[in-house]
C-alpha positions in Angstrom: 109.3 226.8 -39.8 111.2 228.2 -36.8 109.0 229.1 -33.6 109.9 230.8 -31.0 106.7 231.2 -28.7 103.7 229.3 -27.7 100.4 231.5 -29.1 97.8 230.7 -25.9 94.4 231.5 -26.1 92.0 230.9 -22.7 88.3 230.9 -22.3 85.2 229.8 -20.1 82.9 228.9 -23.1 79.8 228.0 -20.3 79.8 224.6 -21.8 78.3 226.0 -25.2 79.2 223.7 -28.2 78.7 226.4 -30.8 81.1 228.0 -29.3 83.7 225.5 -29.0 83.1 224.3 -32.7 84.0 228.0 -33.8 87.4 228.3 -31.7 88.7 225.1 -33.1 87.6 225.8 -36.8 88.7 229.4 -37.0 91.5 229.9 -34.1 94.1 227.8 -36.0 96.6 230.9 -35.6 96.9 229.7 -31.8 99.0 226.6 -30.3 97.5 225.8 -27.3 93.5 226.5 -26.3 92.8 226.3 -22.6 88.8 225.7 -22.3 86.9 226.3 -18.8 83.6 224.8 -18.7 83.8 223.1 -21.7 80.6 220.8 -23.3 79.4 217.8 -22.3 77.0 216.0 -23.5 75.7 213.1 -25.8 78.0 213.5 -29.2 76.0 210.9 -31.3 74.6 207.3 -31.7 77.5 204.1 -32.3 76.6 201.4 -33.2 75.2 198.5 -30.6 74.7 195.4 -30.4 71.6 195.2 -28.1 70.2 198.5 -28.9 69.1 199.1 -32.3 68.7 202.5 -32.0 72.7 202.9 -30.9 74.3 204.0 -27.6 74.9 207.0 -26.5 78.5 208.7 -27.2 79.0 211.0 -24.9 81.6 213.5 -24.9 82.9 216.8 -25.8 84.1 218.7 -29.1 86.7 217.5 -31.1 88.8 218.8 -34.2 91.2 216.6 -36.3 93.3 219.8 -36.7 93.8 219.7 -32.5 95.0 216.8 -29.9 92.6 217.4 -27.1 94.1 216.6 -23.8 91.2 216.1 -20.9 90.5 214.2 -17.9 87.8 210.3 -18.6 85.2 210.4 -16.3 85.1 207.9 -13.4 80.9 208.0 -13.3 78.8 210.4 -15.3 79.0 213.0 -12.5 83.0 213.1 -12.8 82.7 214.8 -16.2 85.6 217.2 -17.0 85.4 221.2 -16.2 88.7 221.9 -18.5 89.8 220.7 -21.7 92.8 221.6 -23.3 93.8 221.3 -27.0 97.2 221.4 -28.8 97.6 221.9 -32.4 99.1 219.4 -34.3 101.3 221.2 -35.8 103.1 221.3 -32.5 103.2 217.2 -32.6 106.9 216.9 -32.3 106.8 218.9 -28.7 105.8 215.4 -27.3 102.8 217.1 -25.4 101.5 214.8 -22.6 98.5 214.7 -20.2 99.7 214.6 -16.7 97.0 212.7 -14.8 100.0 211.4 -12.4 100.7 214.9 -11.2 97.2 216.0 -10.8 94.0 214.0 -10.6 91.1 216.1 -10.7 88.2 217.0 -13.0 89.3 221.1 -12.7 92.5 220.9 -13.5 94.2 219.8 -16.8 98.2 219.8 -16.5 99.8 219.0 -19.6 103.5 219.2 -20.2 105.9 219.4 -23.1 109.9 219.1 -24.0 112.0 221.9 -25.6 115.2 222.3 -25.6 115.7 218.6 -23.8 113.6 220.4 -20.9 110.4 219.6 -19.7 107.8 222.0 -19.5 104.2 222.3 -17.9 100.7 224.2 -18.5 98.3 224.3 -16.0 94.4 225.0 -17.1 92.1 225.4 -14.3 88.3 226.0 -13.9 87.8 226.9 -10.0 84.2 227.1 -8.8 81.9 228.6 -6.3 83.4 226.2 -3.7 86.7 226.7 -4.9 87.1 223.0 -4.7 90.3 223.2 -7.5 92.0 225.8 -5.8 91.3 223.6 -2.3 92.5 220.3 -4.0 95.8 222.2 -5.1 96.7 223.6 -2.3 95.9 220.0 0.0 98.5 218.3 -2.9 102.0 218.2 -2.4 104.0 217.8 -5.9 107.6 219.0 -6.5 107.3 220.1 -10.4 109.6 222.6 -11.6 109.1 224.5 -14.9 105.1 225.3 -14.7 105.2 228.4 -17.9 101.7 229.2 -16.6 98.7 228.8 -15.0 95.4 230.4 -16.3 91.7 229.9 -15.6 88.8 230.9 -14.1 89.2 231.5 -10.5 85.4 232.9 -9.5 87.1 235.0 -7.1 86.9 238.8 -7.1 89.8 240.8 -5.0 91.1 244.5 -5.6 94.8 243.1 -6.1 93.4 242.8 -9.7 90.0 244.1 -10.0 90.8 247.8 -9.1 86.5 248.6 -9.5 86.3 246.1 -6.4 86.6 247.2 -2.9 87.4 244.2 -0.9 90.4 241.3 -0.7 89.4 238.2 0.0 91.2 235.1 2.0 91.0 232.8 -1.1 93.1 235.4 -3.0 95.6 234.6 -0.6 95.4 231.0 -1.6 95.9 231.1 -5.2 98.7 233.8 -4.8 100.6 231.0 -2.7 99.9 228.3 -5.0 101.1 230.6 -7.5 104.1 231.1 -5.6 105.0 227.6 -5.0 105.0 227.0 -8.6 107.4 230.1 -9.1 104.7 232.1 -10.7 103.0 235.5 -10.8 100.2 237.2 -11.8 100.4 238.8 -15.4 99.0 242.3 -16.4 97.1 242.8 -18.8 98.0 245.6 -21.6 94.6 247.1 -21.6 92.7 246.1 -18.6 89.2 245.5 -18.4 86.9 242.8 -16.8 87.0 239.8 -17.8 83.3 238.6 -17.2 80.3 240.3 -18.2 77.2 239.8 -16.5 73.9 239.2 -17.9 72.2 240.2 -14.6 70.5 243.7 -14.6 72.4 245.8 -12.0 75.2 243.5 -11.2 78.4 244.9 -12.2 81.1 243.2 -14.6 84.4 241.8 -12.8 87.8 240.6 -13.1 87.6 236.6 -12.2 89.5 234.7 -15.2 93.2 235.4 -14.3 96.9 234.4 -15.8 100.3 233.4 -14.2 103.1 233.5 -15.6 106.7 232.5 -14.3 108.0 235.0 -12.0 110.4 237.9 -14.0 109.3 236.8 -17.3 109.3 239.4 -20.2 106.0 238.1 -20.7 104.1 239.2 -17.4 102.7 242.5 -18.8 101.5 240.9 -22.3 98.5 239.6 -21.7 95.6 240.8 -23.8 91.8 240.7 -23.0 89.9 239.9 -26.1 86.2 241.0 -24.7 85.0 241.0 -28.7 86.3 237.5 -29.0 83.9 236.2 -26.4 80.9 235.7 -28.5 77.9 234.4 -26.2 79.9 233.4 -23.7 79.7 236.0 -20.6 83.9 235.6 -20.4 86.3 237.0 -22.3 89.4 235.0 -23.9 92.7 235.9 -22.7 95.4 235.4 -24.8 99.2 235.7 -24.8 102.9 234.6 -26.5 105.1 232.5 -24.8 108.7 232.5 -24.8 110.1 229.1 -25.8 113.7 227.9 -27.1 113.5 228.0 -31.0 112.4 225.1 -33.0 111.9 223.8 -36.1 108.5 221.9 -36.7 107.4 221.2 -39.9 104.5 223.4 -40.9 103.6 223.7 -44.4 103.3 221.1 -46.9 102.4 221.0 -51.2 99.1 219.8 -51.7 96.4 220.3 -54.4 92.7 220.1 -53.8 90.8 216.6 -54.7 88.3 217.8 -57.7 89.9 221.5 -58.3 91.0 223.0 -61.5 94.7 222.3 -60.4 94.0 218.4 -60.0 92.7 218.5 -63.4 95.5 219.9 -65.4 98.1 218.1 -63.1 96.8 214.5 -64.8 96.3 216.3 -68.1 100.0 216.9 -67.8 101.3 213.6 -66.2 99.6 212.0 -69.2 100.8 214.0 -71.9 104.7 213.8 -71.1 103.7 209.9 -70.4 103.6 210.0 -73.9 107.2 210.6 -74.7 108.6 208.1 -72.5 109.9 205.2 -74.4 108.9 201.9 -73.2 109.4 200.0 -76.6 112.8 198.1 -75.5 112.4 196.9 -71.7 115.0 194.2 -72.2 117.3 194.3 -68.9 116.3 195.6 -65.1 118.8 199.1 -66.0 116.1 200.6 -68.8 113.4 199.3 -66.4 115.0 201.3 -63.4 116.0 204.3 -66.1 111.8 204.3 -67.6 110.8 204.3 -63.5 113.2 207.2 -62.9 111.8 209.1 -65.6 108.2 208.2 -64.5 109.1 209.6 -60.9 110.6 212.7 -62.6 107.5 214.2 -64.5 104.9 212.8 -61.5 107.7 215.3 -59.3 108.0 217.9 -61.6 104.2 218.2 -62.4 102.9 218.1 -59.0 105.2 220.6 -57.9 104.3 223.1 -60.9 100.5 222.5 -60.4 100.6 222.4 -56.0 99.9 225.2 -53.6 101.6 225.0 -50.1 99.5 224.8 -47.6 99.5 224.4 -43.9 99.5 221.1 -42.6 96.5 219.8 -41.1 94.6 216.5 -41.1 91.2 218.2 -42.5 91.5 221.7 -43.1 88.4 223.4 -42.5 85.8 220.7 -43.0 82.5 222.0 -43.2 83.3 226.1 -42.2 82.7 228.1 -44.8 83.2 231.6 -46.0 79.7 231.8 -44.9 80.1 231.4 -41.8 83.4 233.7 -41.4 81.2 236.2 -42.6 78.7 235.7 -40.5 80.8 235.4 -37.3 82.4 238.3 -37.6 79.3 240.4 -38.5 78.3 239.4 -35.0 81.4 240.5 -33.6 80.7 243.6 -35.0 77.5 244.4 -33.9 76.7 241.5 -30.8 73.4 241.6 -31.8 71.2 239.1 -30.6 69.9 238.9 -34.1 73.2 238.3 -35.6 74.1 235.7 -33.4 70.9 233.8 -34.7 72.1 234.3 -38.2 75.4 232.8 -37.5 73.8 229.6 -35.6 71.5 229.5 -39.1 75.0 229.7 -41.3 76.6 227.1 -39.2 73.6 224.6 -39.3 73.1 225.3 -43.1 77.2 224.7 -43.6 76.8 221.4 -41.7 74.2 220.2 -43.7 75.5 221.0 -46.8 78.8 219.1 -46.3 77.4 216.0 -44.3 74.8 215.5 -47.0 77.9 215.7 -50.1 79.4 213.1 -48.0 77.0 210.6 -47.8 76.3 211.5 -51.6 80.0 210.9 -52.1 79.8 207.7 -50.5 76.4 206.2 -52.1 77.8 207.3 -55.7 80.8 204.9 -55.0 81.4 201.9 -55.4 82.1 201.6 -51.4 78.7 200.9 -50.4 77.1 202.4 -47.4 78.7 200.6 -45.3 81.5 203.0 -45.7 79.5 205.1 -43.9 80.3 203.4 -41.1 83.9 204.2 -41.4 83.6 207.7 -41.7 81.0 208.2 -38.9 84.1 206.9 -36.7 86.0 209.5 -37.2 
């Protein structure tokens, strides 16, 4: 597979874990996710050796499928505000987490190499005090090549929200950070706010912003995806980015453990077993010629019998077509009601596949303390 941009998808999620889950189940058509405000929060019980009960693991959300790139704590107060997440697909890209540049629970800065050249994202979560936007401004770093810079900003200026009146002094902050990374402000294709507020009379507004690199044919592709936002009060943003082609590895032949498939692929590896002649073994060149043949019909079978499939460590572990149905009923409609239902359909799909594990597990010859094993994981 040849690809020549970088799908981005951007969201304050308002630490919701629901939410998060969803995005990394069902957003697999994306290469990078840029989370604001992500989860945080005990994940489950390890094992201890002076608590019987287990300690805390604390943490956020994590998906085999994506490489999450984020920020360790120094104390439990230092928790990190951004998260960021690369698909795995895009392994080969060599994406890196760039504490060394920037140090600070706000920002997450990874970079990547194409083409020989290296390349950075920056994914920033700004608050009331602004205290991201304060930290990179104090910070003197020389990086060149910054593709974008996207966020939530919290602040509200008429250089992009045309329904507000006023420009404030932090706007001209961020558009000279912006500037010293070589960066401008991107327009969307249908504007719209980009935060909807849940307070009776306040109005919605335009605070989650993206920068893109200054005279890129990207700057006017941005898309606001307000019935993508689910409970969150923001909206994702999402857009392509222009890279230098490459080729990565994306699909793979595979057949699924217990299907119909699996079945008739042994049926039929046995059968033509059958016909191989193994009567006269007498010398290490009808050894190597009855191997040869072996690997032959094992090839040949599993190719006739495999679907491809994309490449991913668990594909879809406990989502359901349940819950795709119910998640985008609720899109439909944003219904209080219906988001209920869709919590309900995820709790149920859980359930269902954590309990066929541990079946799976007690029914084998394992033991429980396999258990332990896959807990880790």
């Amino acid at each position: 597979m040849i690809i020549r941009n970088l799908k981005v998808f951007s969201q304050n999620i308002r630490k919701n874990s629901l939410i998060t889950n969803t995005i990394l189940e069902s957003y697999s058509q994306y290469d990078v996710l840029l989370i604001q405000e992500p989860p945080w929060s005990e994940i489950r019980k390890i094992p201890s050796s002076s608590n019987c009960e287990g300690e805390p693991l604390i943490g956020s959300c994590h998906h085999p499928n994506w490489i999450a790139f984020l920020r360790i704590p120094k104390d439990k107060n230092d928790f990190p505000r951004v998260i960021s997440y690369v698909n795995i697909r895009l392994s080969s890209l060599q994406f890196l987490f760039r504490k060394d540049i920037f140090d600070h629970r706000d920002i997450s800065i990874i970079s990547f190499t194409n083409n020989f050249v290296c390349y950075y994202i920056l994914n920033i979560y700004s608050d009331s005090s602004h205290a991201a936007l304060k930290y990179l401004k104090d910070t003197e770093v020389n990086i060149n090549n910054v593709l974008l810079m996207t966020g939530d900003f919290n602040i509200r200026d008429n250089l992009w929200d045309p329904s507000f009146p006023f420009h404030s002094s932090i706007s001209d902050d961020l558009i000279m950070v912006a500037d010293s990374f070589d960066l401008s402000l991107s327009s969307p294709v249908y504007p719209g706010p980009t935060r909807f507020s849940d307070t009776a009379g306040e109005s919605n507004s335009v605070i989650d912003l993206m920068f893109l690199r200054s005279g890129s044919a990207e700057l006017d592709h941005l898309f606001i995806l307000p019935d993508y936002r689910l409970s969150s009060d923001h909206a994702p943003l999402t857009i392509d980015i222009h890279i230098d082609a490459e080729i990565i590895q994306s699909t793979k032949l595979s057949i699924t453990p217990g299907s119909d498939q699996e079945k008739k692929f042994i049926q039929e590896v046995i059968s033509n077993l059958i016909i191989i002649d193994t009567s006269n073994i007498d010398n290490a060149e009808k050894l190597d010629l009855v191997i040869n043949q072996l690997g032959s019909i094992i090839e040949q079978t599993w190719t006739k019998n495999a679907k491809r499939t994309r490449i991913s460590r668990h594909s879809k572990q406990w989502w359901t077509q349940s819950c795709s149905m119910a998640i985008s009923k609720y899109r439909a409609s944003r219904s209080l009601e219906n988001w209920k239902a869709f919590k309900a359909t995820v709790k149920e799909a859980k359930r269902s596949y954590f309990n066929s594990k541990i079946l799976e597990i007690a029914n084998s010859r394992r033991g429980p303390w396999e258990l332990m094993n896959w807990t880790k994981k």
